[in-house]
C-alpha positions as CSV (number, residue, x, y, z in Angstrom):
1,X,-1.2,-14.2,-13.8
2,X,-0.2,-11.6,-10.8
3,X,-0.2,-13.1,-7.5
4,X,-1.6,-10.0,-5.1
5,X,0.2,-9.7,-1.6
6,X,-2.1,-9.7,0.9
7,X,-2.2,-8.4,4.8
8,X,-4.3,-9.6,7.4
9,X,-4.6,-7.2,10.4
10,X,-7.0,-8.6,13.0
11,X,-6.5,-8.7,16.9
12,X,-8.0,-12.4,17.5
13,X,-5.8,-15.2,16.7
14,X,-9.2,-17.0,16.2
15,X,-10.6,-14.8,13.6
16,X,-7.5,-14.2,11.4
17,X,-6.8,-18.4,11.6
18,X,-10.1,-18.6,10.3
19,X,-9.7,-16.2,7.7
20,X,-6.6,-17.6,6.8
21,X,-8.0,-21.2,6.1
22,X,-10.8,-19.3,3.8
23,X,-8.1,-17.8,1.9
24,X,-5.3,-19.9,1.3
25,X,-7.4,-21.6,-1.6
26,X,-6.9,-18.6,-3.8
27,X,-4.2,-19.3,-6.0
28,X,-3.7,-15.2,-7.2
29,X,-3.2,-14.8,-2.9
30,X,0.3,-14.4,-1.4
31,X,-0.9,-13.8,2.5
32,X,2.6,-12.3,3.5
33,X,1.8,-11.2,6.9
34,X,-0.7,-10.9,9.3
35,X,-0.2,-8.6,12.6
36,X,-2.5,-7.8,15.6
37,X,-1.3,-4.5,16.2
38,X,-1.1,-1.1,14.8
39,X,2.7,-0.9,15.0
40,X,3.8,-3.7,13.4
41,X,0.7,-3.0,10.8
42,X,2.8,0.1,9.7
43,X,6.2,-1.8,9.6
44,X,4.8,-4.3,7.6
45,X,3.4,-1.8,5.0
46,X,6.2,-0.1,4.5
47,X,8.3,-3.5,4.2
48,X,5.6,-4.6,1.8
49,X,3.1,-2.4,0.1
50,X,0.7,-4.5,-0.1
51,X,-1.8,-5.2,-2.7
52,X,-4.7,-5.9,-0.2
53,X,-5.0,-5.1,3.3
54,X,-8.0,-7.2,5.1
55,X,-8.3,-5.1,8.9
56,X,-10.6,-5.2,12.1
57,X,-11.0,-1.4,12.5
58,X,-10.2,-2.4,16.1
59,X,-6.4,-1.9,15.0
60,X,-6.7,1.3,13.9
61,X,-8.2,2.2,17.5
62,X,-10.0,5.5,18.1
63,X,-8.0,7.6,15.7
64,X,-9.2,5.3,13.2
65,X,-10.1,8.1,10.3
66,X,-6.8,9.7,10.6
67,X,-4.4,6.7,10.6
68,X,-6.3,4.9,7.2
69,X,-6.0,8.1,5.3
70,X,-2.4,8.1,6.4
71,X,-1.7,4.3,4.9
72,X,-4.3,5.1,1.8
73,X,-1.7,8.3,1.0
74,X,1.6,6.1,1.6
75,X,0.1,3.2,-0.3
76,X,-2.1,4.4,-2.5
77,X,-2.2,1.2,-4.7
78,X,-3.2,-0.9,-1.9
79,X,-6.9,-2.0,-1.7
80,X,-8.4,-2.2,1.7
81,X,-11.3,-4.3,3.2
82,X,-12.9,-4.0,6.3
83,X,-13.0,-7.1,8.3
84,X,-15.9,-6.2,10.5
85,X,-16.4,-7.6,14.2
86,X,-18.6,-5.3,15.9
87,X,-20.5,-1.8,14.6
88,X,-18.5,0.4,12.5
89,X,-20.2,3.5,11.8
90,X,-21.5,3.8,8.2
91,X,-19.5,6.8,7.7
92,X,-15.7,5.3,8.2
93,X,-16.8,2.3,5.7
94,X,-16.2,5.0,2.9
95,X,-12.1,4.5,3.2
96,X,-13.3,0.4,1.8
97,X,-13.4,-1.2,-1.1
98,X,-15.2,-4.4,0.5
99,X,-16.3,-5.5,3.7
100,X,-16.3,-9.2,5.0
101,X,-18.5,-10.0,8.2
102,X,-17.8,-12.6,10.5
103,X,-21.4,-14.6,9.9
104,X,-20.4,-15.0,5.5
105,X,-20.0,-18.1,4.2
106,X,-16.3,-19.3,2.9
107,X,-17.6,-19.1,-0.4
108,X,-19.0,-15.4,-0.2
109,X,-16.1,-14.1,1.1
110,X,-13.9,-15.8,-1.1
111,X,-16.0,-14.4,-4.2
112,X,-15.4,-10.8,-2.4
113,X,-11.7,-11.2,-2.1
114,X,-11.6,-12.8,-6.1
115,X,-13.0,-9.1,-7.1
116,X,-10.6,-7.5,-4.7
117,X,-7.9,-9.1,-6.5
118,X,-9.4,-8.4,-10.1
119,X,-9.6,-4.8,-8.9
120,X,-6.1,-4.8,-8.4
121,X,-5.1,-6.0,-11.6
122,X,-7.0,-3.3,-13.4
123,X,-5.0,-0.9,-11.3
124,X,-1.8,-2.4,-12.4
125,X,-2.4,-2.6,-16.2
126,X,-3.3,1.2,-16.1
127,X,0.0,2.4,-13.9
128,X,2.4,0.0,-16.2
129,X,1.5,1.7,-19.4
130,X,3.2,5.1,-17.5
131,X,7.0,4.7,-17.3
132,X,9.1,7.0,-15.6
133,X,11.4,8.3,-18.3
134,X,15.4,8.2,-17.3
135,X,15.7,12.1,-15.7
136,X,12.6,11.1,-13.4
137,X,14.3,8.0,-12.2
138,X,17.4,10.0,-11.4
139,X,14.9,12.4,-9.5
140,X,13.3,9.4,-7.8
141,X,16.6,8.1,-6.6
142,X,17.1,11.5,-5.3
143,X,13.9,11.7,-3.3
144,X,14.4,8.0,-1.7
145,X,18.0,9.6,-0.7
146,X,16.2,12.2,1.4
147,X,17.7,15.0,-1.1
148,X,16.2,18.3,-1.4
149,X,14.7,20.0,-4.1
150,X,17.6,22.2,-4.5
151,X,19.8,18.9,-3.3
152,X,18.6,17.4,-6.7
153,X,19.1,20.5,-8.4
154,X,22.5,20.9,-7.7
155,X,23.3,17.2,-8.3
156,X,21.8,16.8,-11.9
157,X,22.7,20.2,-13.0
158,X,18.9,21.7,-13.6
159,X,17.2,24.3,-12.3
160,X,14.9,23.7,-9.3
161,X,11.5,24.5,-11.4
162,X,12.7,21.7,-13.3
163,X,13.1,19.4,-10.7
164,X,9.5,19.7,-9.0
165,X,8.1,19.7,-12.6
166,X,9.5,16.2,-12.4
167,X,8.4,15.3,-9.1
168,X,5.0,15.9,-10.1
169,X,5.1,13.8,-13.2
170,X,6.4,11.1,-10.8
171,X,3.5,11.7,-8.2
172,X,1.2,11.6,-11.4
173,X,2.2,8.4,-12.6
174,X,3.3,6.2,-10.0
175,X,0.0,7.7,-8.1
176,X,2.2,7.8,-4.9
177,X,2.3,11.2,-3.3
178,X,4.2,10.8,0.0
179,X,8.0,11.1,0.0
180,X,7.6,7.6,2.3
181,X,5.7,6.3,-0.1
182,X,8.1,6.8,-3.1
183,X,11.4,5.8,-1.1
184,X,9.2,2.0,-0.7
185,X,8.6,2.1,-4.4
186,X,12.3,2.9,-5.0
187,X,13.3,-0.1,-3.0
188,X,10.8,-2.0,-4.4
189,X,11.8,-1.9,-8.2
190,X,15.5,-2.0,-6.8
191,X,16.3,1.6,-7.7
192,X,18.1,2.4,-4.0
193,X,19.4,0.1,-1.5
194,X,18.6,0.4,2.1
195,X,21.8,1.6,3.0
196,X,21.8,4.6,0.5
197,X,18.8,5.5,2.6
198,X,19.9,4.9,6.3
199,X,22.8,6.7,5.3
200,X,21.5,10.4,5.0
């Protein structure tokens, strides 16, 4: 069974205590951070790439629209549910895949997370079944080194057409898009270390 990692971003200690005692029944649920603030929301993205994000809106602050379509491209895997404290217009509630009020019951919004989690272990079944093949892991490295197209080119001895055919069939089936994005995956399936990275 595959546990889901799980982020709470919520600005009231009250609220996210609360939602942490409604969740820490679910047995597929690793909760491996929760943050009240946008910065160390985005640290903790990158560090983990979640499966599920639970967040207030409130975090996101009036630039809301912009910032979730910047964490839905970096972590495009990552299901995200609107933990919902005061209005949200209807309109911004497109970016969710669920939405928990603060007046459900334990049980309703543990039902809602259940599905979340479900949700996310359709995604993972499909993206398994779509390997990279050896020459796109050698591009891949490349990437999460910072290289350049013609970087990569050089360095694996084909021709640049070559290597942004490959890109794309990374892009295609990893579903990641951002170069961000890709260097968290490489670090994640222990393709790079960190150092490799901080040192370009």
């Amino acid at each position: 069974m595959k546990i889901s990692k799980l982020i709470i971003a919520e600005p009231s200690p009250i609220i996210s205590s609360g939602l942490l005692k409604y969740l820490e029944d679910i047995s597929q649920l690793n909760i491996v951070s929760i943050v009240d603030n946008i910065d160390d929301l985005k640290d903790r993205m990158l560090i983990h790439n979640p499966d599920i994000l639970i967040i207030n809106p409130l975090v996101l602050g009036y630039s809301n629209h912009s910032l979730i379509k910047q964490f839905q491209q970096n972590n495009p895997s990552t299901h995200y549910v609107a933990l919902i404290s005061t209005y949200i217009d209807k309109t911004f509630l497109k970016y969710f895949k669920e939405t928990i009020e603060l007046n459900e019951t334990k049980q309703k919004v543990v039902n809602k997370i259940i599905n979340v989690i479900n949700s996310t272990d359709e995604y993972s079944s499909q993206n398994e079944s779509f390997d990279l093949s050896n020459r796109e892991t050698d591009v891949l490295v490349c990437v999460a080194k910072g290289m350049t197209n013609k970087d990569i080119s050089d360095m694996l001895n084909i021709s640049v057409h070559t290597v942004i055919s490959h890109r794309k069939n990374i892009v295609k089936k990893t579903g990641i898009k951002s170069v961000s994005g890709l260097t968290v995956y490489a670090l994640l399936n222990n393709l790079v270390e960190e150092s490799e990275i901080y040192e370009l």
